[in-house]
C-alpha positions as CSV (number, residue, x, y, z in Angstrom):
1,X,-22.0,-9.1,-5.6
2,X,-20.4,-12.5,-7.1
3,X,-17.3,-13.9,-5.0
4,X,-15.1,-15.6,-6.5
5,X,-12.2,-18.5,-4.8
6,X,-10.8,-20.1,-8.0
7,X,-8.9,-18.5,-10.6
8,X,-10.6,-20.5,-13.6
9,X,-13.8,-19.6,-12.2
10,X,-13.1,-16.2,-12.0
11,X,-11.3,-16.2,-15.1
12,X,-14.9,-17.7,-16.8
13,X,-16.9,-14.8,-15.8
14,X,-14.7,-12.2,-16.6
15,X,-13.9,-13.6,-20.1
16,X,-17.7,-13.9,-20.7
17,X,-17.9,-10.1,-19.4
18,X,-15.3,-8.9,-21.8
19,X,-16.8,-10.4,-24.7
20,X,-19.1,-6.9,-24.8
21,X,-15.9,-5.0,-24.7
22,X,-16.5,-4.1,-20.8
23,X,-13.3,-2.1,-19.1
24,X,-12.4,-3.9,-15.6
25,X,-11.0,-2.2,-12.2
26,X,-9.2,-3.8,-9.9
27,X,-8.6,-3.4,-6.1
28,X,-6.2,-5.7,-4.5
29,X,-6.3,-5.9,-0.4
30,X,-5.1,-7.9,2.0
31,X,-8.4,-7.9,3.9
32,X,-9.4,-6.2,7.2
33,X,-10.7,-3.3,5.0
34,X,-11.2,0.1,6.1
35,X,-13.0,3.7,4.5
36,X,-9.4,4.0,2.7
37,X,-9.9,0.2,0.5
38,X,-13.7,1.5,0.0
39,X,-12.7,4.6,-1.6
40,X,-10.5,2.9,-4.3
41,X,-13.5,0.3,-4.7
42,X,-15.3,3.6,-5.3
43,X,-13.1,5.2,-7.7
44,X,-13.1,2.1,-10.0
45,X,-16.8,2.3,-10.0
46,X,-16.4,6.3,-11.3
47,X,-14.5,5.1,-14.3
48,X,-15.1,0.9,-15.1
49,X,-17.8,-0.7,-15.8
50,X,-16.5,-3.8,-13.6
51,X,-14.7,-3.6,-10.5
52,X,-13.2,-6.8,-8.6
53,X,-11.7,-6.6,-5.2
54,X,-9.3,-9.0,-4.2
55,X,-8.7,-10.3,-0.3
56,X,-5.6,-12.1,0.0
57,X,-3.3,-12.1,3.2
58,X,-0.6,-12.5,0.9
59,X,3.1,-14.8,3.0
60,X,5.3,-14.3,0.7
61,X,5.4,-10.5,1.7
62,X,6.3,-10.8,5.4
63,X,9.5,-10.9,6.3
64,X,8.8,-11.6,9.8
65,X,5.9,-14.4,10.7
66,X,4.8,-12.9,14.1
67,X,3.9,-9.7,11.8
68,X,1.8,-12.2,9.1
69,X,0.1,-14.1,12.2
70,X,-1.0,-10.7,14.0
71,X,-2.3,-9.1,10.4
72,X,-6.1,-9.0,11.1
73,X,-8.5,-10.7,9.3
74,X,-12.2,-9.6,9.5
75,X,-13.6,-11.8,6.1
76,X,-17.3,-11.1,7.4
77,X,-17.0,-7.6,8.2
78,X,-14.8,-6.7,4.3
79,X,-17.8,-9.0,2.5
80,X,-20.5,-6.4,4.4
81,X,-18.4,-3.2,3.7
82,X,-17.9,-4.1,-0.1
83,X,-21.8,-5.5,-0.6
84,X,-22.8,-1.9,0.9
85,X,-19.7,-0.4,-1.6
86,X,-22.1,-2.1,-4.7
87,X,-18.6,-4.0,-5.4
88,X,-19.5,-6.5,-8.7
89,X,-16.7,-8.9,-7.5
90,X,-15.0,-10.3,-4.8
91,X,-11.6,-12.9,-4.8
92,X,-11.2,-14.4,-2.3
93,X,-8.4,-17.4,-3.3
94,X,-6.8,-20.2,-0.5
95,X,-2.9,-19.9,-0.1
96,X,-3.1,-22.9,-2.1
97,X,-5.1,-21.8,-5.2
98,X,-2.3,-18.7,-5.5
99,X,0.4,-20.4,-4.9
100,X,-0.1,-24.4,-5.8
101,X,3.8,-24.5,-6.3
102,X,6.4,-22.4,-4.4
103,X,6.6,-19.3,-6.1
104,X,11.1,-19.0,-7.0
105,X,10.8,-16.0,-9.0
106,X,13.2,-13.3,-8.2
107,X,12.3,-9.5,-9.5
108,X,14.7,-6.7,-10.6
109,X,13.5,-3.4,-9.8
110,X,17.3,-1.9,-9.6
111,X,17.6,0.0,-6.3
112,X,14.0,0.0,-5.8
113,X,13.1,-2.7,-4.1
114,X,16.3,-2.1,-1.9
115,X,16.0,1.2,-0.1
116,X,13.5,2.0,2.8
117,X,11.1,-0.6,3.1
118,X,13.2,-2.9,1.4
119,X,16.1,-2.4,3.5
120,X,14.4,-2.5,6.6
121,X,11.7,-5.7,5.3
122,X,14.6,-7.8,2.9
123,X,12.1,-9.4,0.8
124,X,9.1,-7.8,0.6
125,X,8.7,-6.5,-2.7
126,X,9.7,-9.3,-4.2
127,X,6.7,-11.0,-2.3
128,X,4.1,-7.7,-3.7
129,X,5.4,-8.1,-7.1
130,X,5.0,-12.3,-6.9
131,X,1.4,-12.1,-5.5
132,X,0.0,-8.9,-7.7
133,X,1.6,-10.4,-10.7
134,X,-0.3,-13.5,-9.9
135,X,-4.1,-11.4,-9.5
136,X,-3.2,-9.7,-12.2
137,X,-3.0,-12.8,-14.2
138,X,-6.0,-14.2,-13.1
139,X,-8.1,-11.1,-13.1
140,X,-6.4,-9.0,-16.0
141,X,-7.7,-5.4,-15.6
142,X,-7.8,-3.0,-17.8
143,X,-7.3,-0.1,-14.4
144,X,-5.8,-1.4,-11.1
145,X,-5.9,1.0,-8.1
146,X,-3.7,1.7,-4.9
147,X,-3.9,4.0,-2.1
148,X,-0.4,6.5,-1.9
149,X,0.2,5.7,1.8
150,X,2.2,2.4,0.5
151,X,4.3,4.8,-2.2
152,X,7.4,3.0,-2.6
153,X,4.8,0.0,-3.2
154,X,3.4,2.0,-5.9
155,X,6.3,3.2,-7.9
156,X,7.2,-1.1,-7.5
157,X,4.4,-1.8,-8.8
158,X,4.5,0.6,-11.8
159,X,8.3,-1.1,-12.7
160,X,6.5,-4.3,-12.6
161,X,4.0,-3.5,-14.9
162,X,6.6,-2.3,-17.3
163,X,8.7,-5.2,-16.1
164,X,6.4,-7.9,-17.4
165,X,4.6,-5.8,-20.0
166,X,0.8,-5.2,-18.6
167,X,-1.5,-3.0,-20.0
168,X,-2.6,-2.3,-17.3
169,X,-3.2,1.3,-15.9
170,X,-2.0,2.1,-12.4
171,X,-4.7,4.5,-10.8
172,X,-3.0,6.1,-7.4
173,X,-5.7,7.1,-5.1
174,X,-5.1,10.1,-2.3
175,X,-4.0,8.7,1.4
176,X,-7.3,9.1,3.8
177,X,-7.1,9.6,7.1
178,X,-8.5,9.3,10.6
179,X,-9.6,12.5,11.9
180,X,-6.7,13.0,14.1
181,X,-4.9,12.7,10.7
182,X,-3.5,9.5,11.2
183,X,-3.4,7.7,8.2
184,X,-5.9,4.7,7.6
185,X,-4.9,1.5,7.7
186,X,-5.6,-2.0,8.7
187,X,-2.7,-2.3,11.0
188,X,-4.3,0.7,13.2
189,X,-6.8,-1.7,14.5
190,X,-3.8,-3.9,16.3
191,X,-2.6,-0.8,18.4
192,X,-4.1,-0.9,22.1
193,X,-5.4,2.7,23.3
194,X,-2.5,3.7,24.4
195,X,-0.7,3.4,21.3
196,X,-3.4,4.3,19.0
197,X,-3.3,7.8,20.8
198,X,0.3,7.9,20.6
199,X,0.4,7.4,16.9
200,X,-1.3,10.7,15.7
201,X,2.3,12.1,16.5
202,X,3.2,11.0,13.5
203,X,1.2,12.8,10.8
204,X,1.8,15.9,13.1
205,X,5.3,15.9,12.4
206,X,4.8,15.4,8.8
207,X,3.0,18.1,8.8
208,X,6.0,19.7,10.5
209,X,8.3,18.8,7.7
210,X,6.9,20.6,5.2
211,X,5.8,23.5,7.5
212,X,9.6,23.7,8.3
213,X,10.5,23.6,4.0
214,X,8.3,26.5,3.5
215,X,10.2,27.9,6.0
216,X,13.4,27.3,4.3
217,X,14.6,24.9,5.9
218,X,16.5,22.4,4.9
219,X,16.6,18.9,4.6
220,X,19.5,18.1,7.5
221,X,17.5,20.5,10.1
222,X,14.1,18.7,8.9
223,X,15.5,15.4,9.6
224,X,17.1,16.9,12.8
225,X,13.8,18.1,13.9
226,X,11.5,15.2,13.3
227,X,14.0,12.5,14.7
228,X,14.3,14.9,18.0
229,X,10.6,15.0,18.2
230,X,10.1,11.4,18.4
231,X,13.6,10.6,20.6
232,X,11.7,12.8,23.3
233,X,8.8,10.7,23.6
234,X,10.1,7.3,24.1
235,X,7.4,5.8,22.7
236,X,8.6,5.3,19.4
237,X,11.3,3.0,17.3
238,X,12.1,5.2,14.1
239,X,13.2,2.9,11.3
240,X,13.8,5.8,8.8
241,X,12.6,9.6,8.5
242,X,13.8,10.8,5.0
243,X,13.1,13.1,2.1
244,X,13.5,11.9,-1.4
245,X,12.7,12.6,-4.8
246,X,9.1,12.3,-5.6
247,X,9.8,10.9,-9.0
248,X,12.7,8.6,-8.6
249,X,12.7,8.1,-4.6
250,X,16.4,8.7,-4.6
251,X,17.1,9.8,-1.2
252,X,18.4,13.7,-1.5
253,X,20.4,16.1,0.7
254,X,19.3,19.2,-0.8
255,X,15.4,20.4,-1.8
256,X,18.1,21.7,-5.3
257,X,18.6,18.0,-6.2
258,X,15.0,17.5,-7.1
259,X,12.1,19.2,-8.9
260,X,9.3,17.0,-6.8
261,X,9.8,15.9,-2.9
262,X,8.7,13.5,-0.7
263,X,8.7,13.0,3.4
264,X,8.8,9.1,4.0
265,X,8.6,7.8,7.9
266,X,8.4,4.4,9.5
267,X,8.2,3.9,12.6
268,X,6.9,1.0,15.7
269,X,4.4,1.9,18.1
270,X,4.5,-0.8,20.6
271,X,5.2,-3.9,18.3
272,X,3.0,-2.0,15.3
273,X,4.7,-0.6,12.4
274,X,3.5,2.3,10.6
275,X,4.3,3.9,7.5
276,X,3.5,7.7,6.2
277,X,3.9,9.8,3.7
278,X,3.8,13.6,2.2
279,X,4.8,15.5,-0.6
280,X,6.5,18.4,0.4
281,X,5.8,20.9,-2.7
């Protein structure tokens, strides 16, 4: 396993690589890797003959510094996991080799960018699309692949790519998930005991929502339900519960207004924010 801090160096290699027409996967992460990063690592492997993993706590993205200065960062530990992984690559750039200049671009994405985690993080896709615009240029893969926990991030980062013209594949991956169902993610290992037993609540009631559409319910008594759920524990601060269309992520009143549908929640546990997700059909 090569790693990589430079962008020219990186660059080098790959170019000589692609000389004997090679296809390249990429995995971006923001580090403090879990089962969930290793299984997209493993999916590129299935279908390129390259795979690069990128670790990159990424500032422009964080809205709020206290959440960028508690993000965990286990360098050792995501080097062991992706050398066991057989992962060819590893980036690992400075803040400075990203970004030697202040990065001014502002991104369209039309409403986007602007609803849910836009709304409630003002910002923050502009900072995803500025820093994976930025590894793609320097790593330029033919596949790049993301988990569908983060699945407003993944519909943003399909506009980009049509945005700035990539050929570039985007390869969604399935959500895994603790065995309590919670979903994987670096920001689990922040919650204290307490909280971390708390949070299974939360794929329960996703569950629940699409239980209660099979059901017949709709989606006013589904929002109803799940927001009652969590009022009655107290231990929760519920950014959003809402149901959208899976293609478009327009926010819908009615399971008629859409052919596909998706649950989205967000919600703190103690000062931790979690996101999940399910389709409902």
């Amino acid at each position: 396993m090569l790693i990589f801090t430079k962008i020219g160096e990186l660059q080098e290699f790959l170019v000589q690589k692609k000389t004997g027409k090679i296809s390249v996967g990429f995995v971006p992460t923001m580090g403090a890797l879990h089962p969930g990063h290793i299984s997209l690592v493993e999916a590129s492997k299935k279908v390129c003959d390259l795979t690069v993993c990128s670790i990159f706590v990424n500032p422009t993205q964080f809205n709020d510094k206290s959440d960028l200065d508690r993000y965990p960062k286990t360098p050792q530990t995501d080097l062991e996991m992706l050398k066991s992984a057989h992962c060819d690559v590893v980036f690992m750039p400075s803040s400075e080799e990203m970004y030697p200049e202040k990065d001014e671009r502002k991104f369209d994405f039309g409403y986007l960018d602007k609803i849910l985690e836009g709304d409630h993080r003002p910002g923050h896709f502009n900072g995803v699309a500025q820093v994976v615009s930025r590894l793609f240029d320097a790593v330029r893969p033919d596949k790049a692949f993301f988990g569908s926990k983060d699945y407003q991030q993944v519909m943003v980062i399909r506009a980009l790519v049509k945005l700035l013209n990539y050929e570039i594949e985007i390869v969604t991956c399935p959500t895994l998930r603790e065995s309590d169902g919670l979903a994987m993610s670096s920001r689990n290992a922040l919650l204290n005991p307490k909280e971390r037993e708390v949070s299974k609540i939360i794929p329960k009631l996703m569950q629940e929502a699409r239980e209660l559409k099979k059901k017949g319910k709709e989606i006013p008594e589904i929002k109803e339900h799940i927001v009652s759920e969590l009022n009655k524990r107290g231990n929760y601060e519920l950014d959003y519960f809402t149901i959208c269309d899976a293609e478009t992520l327009k926010e819908i009143n009615s399971f008629s207004e859409a052919k596909k549908h998706v649950a989205l929640i967000a919600c703190y546990v103690g000062k931790i924010r979690l996101i999940d997700n399910v389709l409902l059909n």
